[in-house]
C-alpha positions in Angstrom: 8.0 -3.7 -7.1 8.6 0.4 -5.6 9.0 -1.0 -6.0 10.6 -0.9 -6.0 9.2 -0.3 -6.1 7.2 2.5 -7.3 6.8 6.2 -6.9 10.3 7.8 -5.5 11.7 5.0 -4.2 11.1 1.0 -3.9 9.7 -0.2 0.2 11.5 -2.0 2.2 10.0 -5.8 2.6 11.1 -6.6 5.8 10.5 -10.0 7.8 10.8 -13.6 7.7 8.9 -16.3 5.8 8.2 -19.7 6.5 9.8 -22.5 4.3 7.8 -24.7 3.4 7.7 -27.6 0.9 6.0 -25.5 -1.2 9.0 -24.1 -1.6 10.0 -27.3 -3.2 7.7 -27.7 -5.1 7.7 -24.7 -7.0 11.4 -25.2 -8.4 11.4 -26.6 -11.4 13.7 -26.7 -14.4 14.1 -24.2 -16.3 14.2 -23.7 -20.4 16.7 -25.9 -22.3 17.0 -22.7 -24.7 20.3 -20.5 -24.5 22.8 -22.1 -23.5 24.7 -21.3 -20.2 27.7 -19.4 -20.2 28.9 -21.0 -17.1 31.5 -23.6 -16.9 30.4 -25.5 -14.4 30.4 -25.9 -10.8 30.5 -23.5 -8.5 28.0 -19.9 -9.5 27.8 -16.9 -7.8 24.6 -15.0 -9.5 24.8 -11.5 -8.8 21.7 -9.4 -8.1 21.5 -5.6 -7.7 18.1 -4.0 -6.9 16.4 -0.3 -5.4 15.3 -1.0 -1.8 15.2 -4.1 -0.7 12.3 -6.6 -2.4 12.3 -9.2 0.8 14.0 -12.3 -1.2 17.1 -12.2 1.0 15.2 -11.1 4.6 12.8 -13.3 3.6 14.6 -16.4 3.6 14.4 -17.1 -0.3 17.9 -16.9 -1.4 18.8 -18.9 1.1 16.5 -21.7 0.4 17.2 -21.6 -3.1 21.1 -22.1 -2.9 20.1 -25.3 -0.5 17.8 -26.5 -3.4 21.0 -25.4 -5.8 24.0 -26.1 -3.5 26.2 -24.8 -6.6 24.8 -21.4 -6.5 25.6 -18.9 -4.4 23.8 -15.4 -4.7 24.9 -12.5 -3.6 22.9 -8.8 -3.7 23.2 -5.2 -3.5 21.1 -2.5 -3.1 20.7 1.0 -3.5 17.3 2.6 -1.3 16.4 5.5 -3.9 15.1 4.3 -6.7 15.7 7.2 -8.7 19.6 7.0 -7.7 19.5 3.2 -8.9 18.3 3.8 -12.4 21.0 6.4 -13.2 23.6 4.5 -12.0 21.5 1.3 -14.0 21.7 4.1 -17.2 25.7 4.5 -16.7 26.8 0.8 -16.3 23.8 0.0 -19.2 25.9 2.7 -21.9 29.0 1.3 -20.4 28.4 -2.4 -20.8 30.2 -3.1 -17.7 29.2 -3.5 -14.2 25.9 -4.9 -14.3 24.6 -7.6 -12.4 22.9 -10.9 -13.4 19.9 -9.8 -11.9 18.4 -6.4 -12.5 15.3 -4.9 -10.8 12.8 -2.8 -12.8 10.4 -0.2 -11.6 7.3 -0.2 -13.7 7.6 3.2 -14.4 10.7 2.5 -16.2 9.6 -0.9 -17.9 8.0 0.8 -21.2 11.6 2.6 -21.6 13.0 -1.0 -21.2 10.7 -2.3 -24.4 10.7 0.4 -26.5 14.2 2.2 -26.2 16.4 -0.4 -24.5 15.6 -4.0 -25.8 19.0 -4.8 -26.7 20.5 -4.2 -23.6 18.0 -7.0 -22.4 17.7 -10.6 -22.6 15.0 -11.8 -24.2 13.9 -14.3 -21.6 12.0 -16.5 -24.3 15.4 -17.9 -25.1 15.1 -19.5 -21.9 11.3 -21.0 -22.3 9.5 -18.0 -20.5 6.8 -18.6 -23.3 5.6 -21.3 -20.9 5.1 -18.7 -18.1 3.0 -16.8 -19.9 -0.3 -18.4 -18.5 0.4 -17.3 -14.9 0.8 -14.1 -14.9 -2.0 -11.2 -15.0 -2.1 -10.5 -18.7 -1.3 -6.5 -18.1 1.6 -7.2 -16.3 3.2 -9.5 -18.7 2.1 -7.0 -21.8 4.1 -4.2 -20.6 7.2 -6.5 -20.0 6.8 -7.5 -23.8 7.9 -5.5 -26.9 6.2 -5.4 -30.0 7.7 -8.1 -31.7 7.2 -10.4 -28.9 10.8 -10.1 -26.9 10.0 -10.8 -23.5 12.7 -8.4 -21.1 11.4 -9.4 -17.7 9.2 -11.6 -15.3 6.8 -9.5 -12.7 7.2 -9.5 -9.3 4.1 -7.7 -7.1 2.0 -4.9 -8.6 0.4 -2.1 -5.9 -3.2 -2.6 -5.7 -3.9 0.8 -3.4 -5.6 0.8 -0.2 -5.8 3.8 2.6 -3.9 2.5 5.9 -4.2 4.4 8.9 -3.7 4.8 13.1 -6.4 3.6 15.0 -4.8 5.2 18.0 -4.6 8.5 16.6 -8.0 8.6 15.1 -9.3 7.5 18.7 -7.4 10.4 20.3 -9.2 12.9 17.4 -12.5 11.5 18.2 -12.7 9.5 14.9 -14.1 6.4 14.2 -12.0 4.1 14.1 -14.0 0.9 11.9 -12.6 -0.1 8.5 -16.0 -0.6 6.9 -17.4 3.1 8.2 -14.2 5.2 7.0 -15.0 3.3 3.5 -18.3 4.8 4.0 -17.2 8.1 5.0 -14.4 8.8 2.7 -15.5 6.9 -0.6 -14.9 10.2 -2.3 -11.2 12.0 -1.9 -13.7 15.1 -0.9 -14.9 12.9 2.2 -11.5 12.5 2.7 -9.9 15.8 3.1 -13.1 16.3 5.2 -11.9 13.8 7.7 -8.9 15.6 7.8 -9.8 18.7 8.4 -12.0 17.0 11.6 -9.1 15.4 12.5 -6.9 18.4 12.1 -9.4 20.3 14.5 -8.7 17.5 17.4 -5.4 15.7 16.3 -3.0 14.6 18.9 0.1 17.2 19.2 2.5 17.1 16.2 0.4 14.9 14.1 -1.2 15.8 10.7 -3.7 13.7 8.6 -1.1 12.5 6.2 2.4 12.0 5.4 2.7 14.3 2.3 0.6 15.5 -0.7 2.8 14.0 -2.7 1.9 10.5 -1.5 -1.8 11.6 -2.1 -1.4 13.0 -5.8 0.2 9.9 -5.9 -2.3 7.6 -5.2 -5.1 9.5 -7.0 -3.0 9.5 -10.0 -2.6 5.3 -9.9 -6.6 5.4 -10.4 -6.6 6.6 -13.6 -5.5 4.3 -16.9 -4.2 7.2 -19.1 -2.0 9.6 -17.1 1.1 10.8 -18.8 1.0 9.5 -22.0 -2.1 8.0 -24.0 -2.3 4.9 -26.3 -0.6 6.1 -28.9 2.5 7.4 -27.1 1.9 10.9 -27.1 2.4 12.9 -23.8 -0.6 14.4 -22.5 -0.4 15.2 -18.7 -0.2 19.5 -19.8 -4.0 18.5 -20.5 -4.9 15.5 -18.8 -8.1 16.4 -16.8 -7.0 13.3 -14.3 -3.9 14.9 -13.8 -5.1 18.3 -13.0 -7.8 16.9 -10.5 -5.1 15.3 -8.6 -2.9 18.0 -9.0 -5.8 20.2 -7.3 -6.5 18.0 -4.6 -3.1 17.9 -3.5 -2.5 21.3 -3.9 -6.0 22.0 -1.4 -4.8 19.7 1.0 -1.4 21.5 1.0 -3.4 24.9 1.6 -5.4 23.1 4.3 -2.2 22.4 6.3 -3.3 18.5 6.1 0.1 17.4 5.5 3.1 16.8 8.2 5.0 17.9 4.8 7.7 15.0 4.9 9.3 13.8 1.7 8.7 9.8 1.2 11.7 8.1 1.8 13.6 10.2 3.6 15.1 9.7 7.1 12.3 12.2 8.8 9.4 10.3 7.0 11.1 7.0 8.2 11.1 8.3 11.9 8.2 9.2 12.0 6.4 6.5 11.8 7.4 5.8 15.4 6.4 9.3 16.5 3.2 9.4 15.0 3.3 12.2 12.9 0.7 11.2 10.5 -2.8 9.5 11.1 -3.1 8.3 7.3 -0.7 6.9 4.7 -2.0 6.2 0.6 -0.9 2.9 0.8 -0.2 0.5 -2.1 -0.1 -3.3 -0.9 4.0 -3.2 -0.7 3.6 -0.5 2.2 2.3 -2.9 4.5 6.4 -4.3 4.6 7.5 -0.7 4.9 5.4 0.2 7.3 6.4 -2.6 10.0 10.0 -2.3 9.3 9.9 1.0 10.5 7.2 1.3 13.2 8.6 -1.9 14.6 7.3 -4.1 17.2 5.6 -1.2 19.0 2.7 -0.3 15.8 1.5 -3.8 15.5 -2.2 -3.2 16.2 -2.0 0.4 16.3 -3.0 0.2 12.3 -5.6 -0.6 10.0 -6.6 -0.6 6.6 -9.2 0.4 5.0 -10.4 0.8 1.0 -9.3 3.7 -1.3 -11.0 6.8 -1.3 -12.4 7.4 -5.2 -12.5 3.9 -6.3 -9.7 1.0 -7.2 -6.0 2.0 -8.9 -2.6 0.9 -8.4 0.7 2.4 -7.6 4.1 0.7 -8.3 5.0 -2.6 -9.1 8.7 -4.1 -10.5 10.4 -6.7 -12.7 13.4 -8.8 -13.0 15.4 -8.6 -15.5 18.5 -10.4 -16.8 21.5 -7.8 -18.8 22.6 -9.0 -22.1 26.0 -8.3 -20.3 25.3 -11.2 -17.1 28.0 -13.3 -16.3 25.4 -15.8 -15.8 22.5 -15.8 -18.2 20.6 -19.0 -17.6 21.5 -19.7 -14.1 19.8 -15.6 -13.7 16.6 -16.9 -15.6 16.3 -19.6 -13.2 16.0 -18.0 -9.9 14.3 -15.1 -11.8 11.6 -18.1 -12.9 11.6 -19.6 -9.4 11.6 -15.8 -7.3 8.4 -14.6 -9.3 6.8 -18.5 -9.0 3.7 -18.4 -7.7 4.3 -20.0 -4.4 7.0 -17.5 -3.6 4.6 -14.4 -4.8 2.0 -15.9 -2.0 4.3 -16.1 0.3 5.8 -12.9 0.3 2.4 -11.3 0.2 1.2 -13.2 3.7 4.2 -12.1 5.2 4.7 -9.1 4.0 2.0 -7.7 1.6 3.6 -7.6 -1.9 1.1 -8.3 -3.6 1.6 -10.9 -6.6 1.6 -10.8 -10.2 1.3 -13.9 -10.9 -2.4 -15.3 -11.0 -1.6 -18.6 -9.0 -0.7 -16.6 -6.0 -3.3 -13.9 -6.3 -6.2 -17.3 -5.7 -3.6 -18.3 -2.7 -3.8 -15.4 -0.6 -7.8 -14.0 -1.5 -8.6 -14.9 2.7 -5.5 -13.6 4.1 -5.3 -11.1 7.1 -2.7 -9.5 8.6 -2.2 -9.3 12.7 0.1 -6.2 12.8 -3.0 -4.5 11.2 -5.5 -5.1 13.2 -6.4 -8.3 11.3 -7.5 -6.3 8.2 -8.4 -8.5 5.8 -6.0 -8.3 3.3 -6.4 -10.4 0.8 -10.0 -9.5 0.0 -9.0 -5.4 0.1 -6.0 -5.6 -2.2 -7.4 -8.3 -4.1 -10.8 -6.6 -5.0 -8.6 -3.4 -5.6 -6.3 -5.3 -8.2 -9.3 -7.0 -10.0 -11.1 -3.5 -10.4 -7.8 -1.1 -11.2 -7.5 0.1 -14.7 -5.2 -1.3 -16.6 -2.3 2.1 -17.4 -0.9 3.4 -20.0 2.8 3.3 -19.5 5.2 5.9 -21.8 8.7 5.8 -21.5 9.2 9.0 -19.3 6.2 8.0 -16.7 8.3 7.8 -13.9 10.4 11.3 -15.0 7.2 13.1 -15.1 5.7 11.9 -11.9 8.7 12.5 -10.0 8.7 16.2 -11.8 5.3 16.7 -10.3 5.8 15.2 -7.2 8.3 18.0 -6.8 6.5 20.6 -7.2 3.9 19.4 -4.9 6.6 19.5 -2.3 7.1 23.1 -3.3 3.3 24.0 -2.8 3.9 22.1 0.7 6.7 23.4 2.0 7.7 26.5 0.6 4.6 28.1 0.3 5.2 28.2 -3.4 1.5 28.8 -5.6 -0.1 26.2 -7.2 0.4 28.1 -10.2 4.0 28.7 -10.1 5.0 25.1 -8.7 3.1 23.5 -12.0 5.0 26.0 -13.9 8.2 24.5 -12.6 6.9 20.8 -13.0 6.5 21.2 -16.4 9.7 23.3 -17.0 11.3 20.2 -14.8 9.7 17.5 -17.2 11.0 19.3 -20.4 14.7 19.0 -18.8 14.6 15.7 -17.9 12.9 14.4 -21.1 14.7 16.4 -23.2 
């Protein structure tokens, strides 16, 4: 998930789901291994995740604790990622306080295998060896430590995608059509072109997009080595990818393209009612976002069209049990049924987190979505996941994305230089590292 999923913060996956038998159908038993440390009868399982991943609005929980009338599960969130994994760090060295559920970002999942596997369950104790098969192969690799410990089961991953207000564009003199916009801004030259065309005739208090941090963002998820390279080592000081998105962010900063709002905050959240941006870099779990906050009133006011600069992915999350849960097995299986591939489907036709596991992926390939202009979803995202690289992940990813991030927002809002912000970034990644 953003997602929990991903980049600053996880989206909020808003909305209802249909229960179907499907539903039924995908609960099976669990594992015999490991044996539970409940005494019987009635279970509360807690669950504690960043944003909200859509099992509870979505009608999941709920419909598993009438399949399981001795369960009872109860959740908490907290909406900044960032704040959730310190406080996960604290109650981790601690021992105490964690829930039998934990969401992880994907950012964070290599520091899970390689620096924190013993704070983890190793869900193979509990038969997750026969799961295997269903899930993309990347996904479940970066879950996986070296000698085969398994420390969590995927949920969506964020095949990219450019979304963007019809209505706006209209009033800019745009074009409007999904297919042509592919054709005009299959490069991210094309486009910052659009933008500055937009810019030119855009609607009063409106800018092309949201922030350029959301765009470095984006451009970054295209590339398989980023931060660190194969070996571990940290390369982003002279990763070519990371300077050309660092560039282009930094130009469309400079071309005042930006309505310079920082994701996840309550100005970005308001204004996607007022319309302050015409184009958002938009990783599948947006779509939820996006209607939870324009409401009722966006529904056919956006579309989506393909990527500028080719496929890539941004974001993406796990579920994983503590080694200090209450409630171990009875954790494993709603972790097993919640990332199932007839929950993964539905999620994504409701809401447009896109799955992980492969079962679900062939489920929704000719889904659209109303609220956007019945864009064919399934075929965009799903042609996006097949042709993303598949990323290197080090342990500090998500500390030196949000330290760049940062300094993006300096370029954009301060009027800091390019120079001097990246100075700072990597001053900023050398703190947080250590």
């Amino acid at each position: 998930m953003p997602t929990a999923r991903a980049a600053r913060g996880a989206a909020l996956r808003l909305g209802a789901v249909a229960l179907a038998g499907a539903l039924l159908a995908a609960c099976g038993s669990g594992g015999s291994d490991g044996a539970s440390d409940s005494a019987g009868g009635k279970v509360t399982i807690t669950v504690d995740l960043f944003g909200s991943f859509g099992y509870k609005e979505a009608g999941l929980y709920a419909a598993y604790e009438k399949l399981h009338p001795n369960i009872t599960i109860k959740q908490t969130d907290t909406e900044d990622e960032q704040d959730y994994w310190k406080s996960l760090q604290t109650r981790l060295a601690g021992g105490g306080g964690l829930a039998d559920v934990q969401g992880i970002e994907v950012g964070r999942i290599a520091s899970v295998t390689q620096r924190q596997a013993d704070k983890f369950e190793d869900l193979t104790r509990y038969g997750a060896n026969d799961l295997k098969g269903g899930f993309a192969e990347a996904k479940w690799s970066a879950a996986t430590t070296k000698d085969g410990k398994v420390l969590g089961l995927g949920t969506d991953v964020g095949p990219e995608a450019m979304c963007y207000r019809t209505d706006l564009f209209k009033q800019a003199g745009l074009p409007t059509d999904r297919t042509e916009l592919a054709r005009k801004w299959s490069t991210w030259e094309g486009y910052l072109e659009l933008g500055r065309q937009y810019k030119a005739k855009a609607p009063a208090k409106s800018a092309w997009l949201d922030s350029v941090g959301s765009l470095y963002t984006v451009m970054i998820g295209q590339e398989r080595e980023r931060y660190y390279d194969a070996s571990g080592k940290l390369i982003y000081a002279e990763n070519p990818a990371v300077k050309a998105a660092w560039e282009t962010s930094a130009r469309a900063a400079k071309d005042g393209l930006s309505a310079k709002l920082d994701q996840w905050s309550p100005q970005w959240n308001q204004a996607f009612s007022a319309g302050s941006f015409a184009t958002l870099p938009c990783p599948a779990w947006m779509l939820g976002y996006i209607k939870g906050q324009a409401g009722d009133a966006g529904k056919g006011r956006w579309d989506i069209a393909k990527l500028p600069g080719g496929a890539g992915n941004w974001g993406g999350s796990y579920l994983s049990v503590p080694r200090a849960a209450k409630h171990k097995k009875e954790a494993y299986e709603l972790i097993k049924w919640l990332t199932a591939a007839e929950q993964q489907a539905t999620l994504f036709r409701k809401q447009g987190n896109f799955p992980s596991s492969t079962g679900a992926i062939s489920q929704v390939a000719s889904a659209t979505d109303p609220y956007f202009s019945g864009a064919p979803i399934g075929q965009i995202f799903g042609d996006a996941a097949k042709a993303a690289p598949v990323q290197v992940l080090g342990v500090h990813d998500k500390n030196v994305a949000d330290q760049i991030t940062n300094a993006l927002s300096e370029v954009e809002r301060k009027g800091t230089s390019p120079e001097k912000a990246w100075s700072n970034a990597r001053k900023g990644v050398e703190n947080a590292i250590g």
